[in-house]
Backbone as ProteinMPNN parsed JSONL, in Angstrom:
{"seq_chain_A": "XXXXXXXXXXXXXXXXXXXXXXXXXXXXXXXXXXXXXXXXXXXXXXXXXXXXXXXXXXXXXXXXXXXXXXXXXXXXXXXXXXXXXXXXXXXX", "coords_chain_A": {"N_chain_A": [[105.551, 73.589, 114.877], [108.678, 75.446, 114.101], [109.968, 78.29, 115.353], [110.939, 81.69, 113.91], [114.191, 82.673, 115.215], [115.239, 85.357, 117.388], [116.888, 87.769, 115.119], [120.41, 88.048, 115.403], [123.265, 89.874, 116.561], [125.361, 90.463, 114.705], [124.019, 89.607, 112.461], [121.528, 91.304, 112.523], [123.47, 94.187, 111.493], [124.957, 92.931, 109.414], [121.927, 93.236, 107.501], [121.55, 96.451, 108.345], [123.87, 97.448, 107.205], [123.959, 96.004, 104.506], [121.237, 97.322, 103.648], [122.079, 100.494, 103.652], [123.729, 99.975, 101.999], [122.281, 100.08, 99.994], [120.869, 102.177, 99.652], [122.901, 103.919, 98.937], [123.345, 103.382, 96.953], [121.573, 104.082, 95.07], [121.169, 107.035, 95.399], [123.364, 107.564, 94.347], [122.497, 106.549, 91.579], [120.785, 108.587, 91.169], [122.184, 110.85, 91.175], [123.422, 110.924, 88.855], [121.37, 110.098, 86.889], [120.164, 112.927, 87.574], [123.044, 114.676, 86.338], [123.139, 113.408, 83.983], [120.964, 113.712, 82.373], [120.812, 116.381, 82.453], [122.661, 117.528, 81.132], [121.872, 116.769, 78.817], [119.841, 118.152, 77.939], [120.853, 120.854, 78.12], [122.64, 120.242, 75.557], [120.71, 120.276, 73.6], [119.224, 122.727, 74.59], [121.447, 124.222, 73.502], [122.096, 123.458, 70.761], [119.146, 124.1, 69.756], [117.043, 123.182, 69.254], [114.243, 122.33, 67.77], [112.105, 120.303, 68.955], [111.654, 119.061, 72.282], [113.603, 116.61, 72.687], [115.174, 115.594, 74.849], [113.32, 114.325, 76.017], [112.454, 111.472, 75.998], [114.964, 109.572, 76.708], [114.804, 110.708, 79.494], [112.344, 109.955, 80.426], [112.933, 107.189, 79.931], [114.914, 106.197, 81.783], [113.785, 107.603, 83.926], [111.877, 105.761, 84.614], [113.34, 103.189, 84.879], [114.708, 104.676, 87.26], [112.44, 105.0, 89.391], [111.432, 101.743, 89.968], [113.525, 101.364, 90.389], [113.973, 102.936, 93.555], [111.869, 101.838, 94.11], [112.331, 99.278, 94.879], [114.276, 99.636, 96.918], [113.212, 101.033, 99.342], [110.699, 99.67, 99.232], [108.071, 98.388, 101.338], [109.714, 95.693, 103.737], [108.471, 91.768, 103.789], [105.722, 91.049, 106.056], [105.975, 89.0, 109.038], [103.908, 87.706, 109.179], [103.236, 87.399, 106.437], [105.271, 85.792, 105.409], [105.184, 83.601, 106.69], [102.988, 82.596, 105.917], [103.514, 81.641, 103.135], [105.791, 80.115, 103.574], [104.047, 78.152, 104.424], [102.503, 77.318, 102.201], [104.798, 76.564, 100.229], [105.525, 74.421, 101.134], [103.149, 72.89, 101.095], [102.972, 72.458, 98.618]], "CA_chain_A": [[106.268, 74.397, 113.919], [109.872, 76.092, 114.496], [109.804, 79.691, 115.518], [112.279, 82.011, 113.668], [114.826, 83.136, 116.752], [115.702, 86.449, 116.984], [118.092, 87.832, 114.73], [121.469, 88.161, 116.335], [123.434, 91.84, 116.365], [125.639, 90.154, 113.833], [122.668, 89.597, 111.687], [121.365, 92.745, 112.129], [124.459, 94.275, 111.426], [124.579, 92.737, 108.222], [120.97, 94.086, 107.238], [121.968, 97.467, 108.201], [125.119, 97.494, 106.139], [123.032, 95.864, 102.706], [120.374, 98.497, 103.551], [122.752, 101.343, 103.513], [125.035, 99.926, 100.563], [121.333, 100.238, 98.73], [120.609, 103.513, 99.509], [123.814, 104.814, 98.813], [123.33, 103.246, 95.053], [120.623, 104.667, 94.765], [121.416, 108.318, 95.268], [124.055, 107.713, 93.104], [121.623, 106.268, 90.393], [119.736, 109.591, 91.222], [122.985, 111.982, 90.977], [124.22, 109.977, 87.55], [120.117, 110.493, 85.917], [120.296, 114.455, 86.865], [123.529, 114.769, 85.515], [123.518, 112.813, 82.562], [119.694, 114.556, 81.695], [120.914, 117.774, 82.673], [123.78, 117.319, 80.031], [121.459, 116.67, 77.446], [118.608, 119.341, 78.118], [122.005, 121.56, 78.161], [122.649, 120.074, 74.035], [119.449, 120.422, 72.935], [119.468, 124.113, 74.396], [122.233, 124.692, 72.502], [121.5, 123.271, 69.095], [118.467, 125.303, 69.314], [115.995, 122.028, 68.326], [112.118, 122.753, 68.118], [111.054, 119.067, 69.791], [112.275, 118.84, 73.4], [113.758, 115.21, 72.649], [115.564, 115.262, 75.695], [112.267, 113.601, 77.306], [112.901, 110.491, 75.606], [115.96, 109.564, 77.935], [114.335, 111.116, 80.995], [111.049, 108.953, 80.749], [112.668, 105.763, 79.837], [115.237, 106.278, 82.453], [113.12, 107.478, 85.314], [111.354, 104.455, 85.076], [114.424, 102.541, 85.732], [114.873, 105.13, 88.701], [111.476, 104.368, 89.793], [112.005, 100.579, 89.966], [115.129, 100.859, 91.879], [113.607, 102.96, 94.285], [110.77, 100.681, 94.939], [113.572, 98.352, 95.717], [115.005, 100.58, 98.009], [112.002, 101.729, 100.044], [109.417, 98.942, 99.826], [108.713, 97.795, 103.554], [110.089, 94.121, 103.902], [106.938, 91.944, 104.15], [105.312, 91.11, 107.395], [106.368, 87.444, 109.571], [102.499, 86.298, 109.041], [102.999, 86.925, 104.779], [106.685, 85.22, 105.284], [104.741, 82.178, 107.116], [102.036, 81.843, 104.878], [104.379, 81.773, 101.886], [106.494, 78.806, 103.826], [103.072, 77.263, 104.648], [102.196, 77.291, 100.814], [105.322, 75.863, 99.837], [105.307, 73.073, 101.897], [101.925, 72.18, 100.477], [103.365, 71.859, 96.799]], "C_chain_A": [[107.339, 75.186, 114.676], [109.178, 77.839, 114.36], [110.736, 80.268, 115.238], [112.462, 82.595, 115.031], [115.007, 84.434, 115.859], [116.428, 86.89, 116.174], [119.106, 88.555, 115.559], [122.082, 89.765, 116.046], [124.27, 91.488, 115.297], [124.428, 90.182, 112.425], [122.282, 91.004, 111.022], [122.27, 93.805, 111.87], [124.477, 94.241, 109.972], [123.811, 93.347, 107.051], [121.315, 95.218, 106.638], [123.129, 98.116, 107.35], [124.612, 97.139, 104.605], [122.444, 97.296, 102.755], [120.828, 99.902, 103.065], [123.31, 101.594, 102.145], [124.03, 100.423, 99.685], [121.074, 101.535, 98.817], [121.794, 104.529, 98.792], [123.88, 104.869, 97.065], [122.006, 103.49, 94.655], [120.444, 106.211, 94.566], [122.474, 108.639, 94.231], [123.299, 107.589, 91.8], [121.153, 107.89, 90.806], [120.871, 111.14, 90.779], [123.246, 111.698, 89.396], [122.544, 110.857, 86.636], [120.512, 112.271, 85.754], [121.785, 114.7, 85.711], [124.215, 115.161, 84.12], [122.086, 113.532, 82.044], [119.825, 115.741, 81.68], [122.268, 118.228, 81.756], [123.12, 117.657, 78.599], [120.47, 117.742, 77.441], [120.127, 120.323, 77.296], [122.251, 121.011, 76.577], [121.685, 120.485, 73.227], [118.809, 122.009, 73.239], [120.075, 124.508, 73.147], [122.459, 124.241, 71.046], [120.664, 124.015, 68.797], [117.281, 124.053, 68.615], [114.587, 122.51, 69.012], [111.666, 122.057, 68.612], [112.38, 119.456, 71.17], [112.434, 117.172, 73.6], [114.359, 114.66, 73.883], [114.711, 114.345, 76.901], [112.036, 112.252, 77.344], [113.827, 109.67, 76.677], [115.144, 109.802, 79.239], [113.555, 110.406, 81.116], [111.82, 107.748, 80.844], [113.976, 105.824, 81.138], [115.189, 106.324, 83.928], [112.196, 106.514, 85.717], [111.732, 103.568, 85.822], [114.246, 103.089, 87.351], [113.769, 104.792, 89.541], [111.443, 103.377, 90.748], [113.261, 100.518, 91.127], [114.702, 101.371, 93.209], [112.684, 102.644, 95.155], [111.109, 99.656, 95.648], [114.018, 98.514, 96.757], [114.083, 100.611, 99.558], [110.521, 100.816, 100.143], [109.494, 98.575, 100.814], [108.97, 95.903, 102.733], [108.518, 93.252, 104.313], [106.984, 91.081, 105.501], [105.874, 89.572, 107.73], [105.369, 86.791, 109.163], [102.592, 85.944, 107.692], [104.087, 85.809, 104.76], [106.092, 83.495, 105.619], [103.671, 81.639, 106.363], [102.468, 81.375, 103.591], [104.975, 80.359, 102.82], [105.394, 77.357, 103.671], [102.386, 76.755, 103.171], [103.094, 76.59, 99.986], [105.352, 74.9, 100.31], [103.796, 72.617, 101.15], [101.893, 71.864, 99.057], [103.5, 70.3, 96.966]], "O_chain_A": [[107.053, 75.607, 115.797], [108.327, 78.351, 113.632], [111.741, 79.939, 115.868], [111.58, 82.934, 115.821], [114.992, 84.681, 114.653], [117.36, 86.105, 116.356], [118.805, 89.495, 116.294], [121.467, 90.643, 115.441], [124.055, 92.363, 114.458], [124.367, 91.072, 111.577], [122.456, 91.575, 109.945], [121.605, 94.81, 112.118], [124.127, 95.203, 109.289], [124.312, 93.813, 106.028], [121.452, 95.458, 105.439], [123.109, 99.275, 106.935], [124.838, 97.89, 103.656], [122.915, 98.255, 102.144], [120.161, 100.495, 102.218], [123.411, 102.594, 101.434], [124.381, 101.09, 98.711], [121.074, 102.083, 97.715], [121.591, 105.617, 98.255], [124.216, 105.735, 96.258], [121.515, 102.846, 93.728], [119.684, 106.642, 93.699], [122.519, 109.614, 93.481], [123.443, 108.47, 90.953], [121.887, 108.378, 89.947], [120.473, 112.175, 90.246], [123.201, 112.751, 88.76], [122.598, 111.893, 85.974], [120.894, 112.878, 84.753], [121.633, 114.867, 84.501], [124.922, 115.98, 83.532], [122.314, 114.035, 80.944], [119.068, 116.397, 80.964], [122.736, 119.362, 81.861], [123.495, 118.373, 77.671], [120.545, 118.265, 76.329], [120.297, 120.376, 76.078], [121.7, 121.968, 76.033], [121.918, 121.049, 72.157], [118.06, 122.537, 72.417], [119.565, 124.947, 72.116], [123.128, 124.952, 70.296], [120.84, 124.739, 67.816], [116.798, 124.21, 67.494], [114.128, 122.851, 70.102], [110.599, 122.442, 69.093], [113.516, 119.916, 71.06], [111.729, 116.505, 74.357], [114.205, 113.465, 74.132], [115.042, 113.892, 77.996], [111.55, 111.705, 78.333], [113.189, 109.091, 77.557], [114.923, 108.83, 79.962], [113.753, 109.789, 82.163], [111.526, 107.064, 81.825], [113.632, 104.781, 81.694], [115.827, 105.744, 84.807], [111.761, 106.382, 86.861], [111.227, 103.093, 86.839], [113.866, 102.44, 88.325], [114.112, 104.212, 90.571], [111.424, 103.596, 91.959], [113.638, 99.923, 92.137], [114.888, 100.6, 94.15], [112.536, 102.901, 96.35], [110.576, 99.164, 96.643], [114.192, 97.61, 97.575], [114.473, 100.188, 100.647], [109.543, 101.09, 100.838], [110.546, 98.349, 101.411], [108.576, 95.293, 101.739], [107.609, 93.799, 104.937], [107.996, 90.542, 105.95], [106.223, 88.9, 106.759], [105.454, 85.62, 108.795], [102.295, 84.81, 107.314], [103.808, 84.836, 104.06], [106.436, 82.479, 105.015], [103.465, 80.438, 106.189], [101.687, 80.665, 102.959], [104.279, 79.382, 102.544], [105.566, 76.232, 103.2], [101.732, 75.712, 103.192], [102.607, 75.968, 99.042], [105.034, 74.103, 99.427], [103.922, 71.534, 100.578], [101.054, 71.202, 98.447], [103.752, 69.594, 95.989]]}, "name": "protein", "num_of_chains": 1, "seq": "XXXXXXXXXXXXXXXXXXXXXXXXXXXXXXXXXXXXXXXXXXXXXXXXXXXXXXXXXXXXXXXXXXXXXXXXXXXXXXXXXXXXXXXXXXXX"}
């Protein structure tokens, strides 16, 4: 069986530059939620409404945010899951 080679500084390079681009859209997703929730809290002050509907938005939203940041921040998985996964397809 082939052994992956190192990755090159090009390579990694690469990586580091995705990795980054994701974080950076991610804090944005995170500046955009306050915001845009901190907009609407701020309406619903000022109407003066008896339900706090503004939680509507915020739940189904921070889910999203959630989600993306699981994206963000899950570890990459290990070389042995990566090889057992090749070794599994090959056996289809």
């Amino acid at each position: 069986m082939e052994e992956p080679s190192e990755p090159g500084s090009a390579d990694l390079r690469a990586l580091a530059i995705k990795r980054l681009e994701a974080r950076r859209g991610l804090w944005t997703h995170v500046v955009a939620y306050v915001l845009v929730n901190g907009a609407l809290v701020v309406i619903w002050w000022m109407t003066g409404a008896p339900f706090f509907w503004p939680v509507f938005p915020m739940l189904g939203w921070g889910i999203g945010l959630a989600f993306h940041a699981w994206d963000v921040f899950a570890p990459t998985p290990s070389e042995a899951r990566i090889r057992a996964e090749i070794e599994a397809l090959r056996r289809r």
